[in-house]
Steps between C-alpha positions, in 0.01 A plus 500: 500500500635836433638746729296761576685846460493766771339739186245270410436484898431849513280512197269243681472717839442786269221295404373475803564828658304613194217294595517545862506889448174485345340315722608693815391797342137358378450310832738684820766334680266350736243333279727372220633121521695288398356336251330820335884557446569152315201517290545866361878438411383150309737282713473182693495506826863373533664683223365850736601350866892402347522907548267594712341345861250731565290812358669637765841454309387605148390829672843562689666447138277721369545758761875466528535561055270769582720673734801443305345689207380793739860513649574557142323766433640662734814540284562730220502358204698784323684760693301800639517757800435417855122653452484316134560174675183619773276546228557196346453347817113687542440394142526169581299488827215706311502248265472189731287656709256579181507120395518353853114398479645268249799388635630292804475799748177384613614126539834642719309738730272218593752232501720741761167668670359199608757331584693760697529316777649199345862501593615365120299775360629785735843416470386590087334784569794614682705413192316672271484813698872526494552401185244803354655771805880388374435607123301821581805538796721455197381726240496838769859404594613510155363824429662595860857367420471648127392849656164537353324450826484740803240285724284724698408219747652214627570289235384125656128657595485678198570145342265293738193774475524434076528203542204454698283690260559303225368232715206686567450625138539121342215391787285799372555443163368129569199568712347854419677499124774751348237695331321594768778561714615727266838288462712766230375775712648322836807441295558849375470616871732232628801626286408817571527441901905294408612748323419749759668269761813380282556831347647370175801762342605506149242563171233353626521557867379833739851603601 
């Protein structure tokens, strides 16, 4: 029998992810199975459990490649200024949070929300938090060491306090909608309030 090759692997738990992504998203965390999973990605049984044990392991796949690609877009893909690399950055969370009704969002608040007490899933949540505070912590240092920034506050609660409403603007987005939370508007306003607080320099800064 053939060897299977570690490419041809990870086209099969594309597959799958692919599969298990619309199901989560169609049913919740909570109500999907198992075997909704199989049947949508046209597998047996066994060819879907050699990867995966549990739904609870497609979704942590699925989260994890999701985080990877945020982390990602945290990083300019071209060079820019300090305050180029910011906007980017907004762009990017106005987007997701303007197609988070479709998305996994939903799946990940209620996967972390109800199970907040679960020690596996704080010690994630935990994970998660650092990983998003470390990249925004990251982009306001560089424009600090490149002299483009001239905080006005302390940089780790300016950090945590964006952070944090993000949060809340990806939960609003889900359960009031970004229409009618005016989500551009809220947007416009936010980079309005950082560059009041990180006082950019150069073209496109205040100073």
């Amino acid at each position: 029998m053939p060897k299977i090759t570690q490419q041809q692997k990870e086209a099969v738990r594309t597959d799958i992810l692919k599969a298990a992504r619309t199901v989560f998203i169609d049913k919740g965390y909570e109500a999907a199975s198992m075997k909704e999973i199989v049947e949508c990605s046209g597998r047996s049984f066994g060819g879907v459990y050699l990867y995966y044990s549990n739904k609870e392991d497609v979704f942590l796949d699925l989260l994890h490649r999701q985080f990877e690609e945020m982390a990602a877009s945290f990083v300019p893909d071209k060079p820019v200024s300090a305050w180029g690399a910011f906007e980017r950055f907004f762009s990017e969370q106005e987007r997701r949070s303007r197609e988070v009704e479709g998305g996994l969002a939903p799946c990940m608040y209620e996967y972390f929300i109800v199970g907040r007490r679960d020690e596996k899933r704080r010690s994630l949540i935990d994970a998660r938090h650092r990983a998003v505070y470390g990249s925004v912590l990251a982009l306001v240092q560089n424009g600090i060491q490149r002299g483009e920034f001239h905080p006005s506050k302390p940089v780790d609660t300016f950090v945590h306090w964006l952070v944090s409403f993000l949060d809340g603007i990806f939960l609003e987005s889900i359960i009031t909608g970004s229409e009618r939370i005016e989500l551009a508007k809220q947007f416009e306003l936010l980079q309005s309030v950082c560059r009041s607080i990180l006082m950019p320099s150069g073209p496109e800064g205040l100073i």
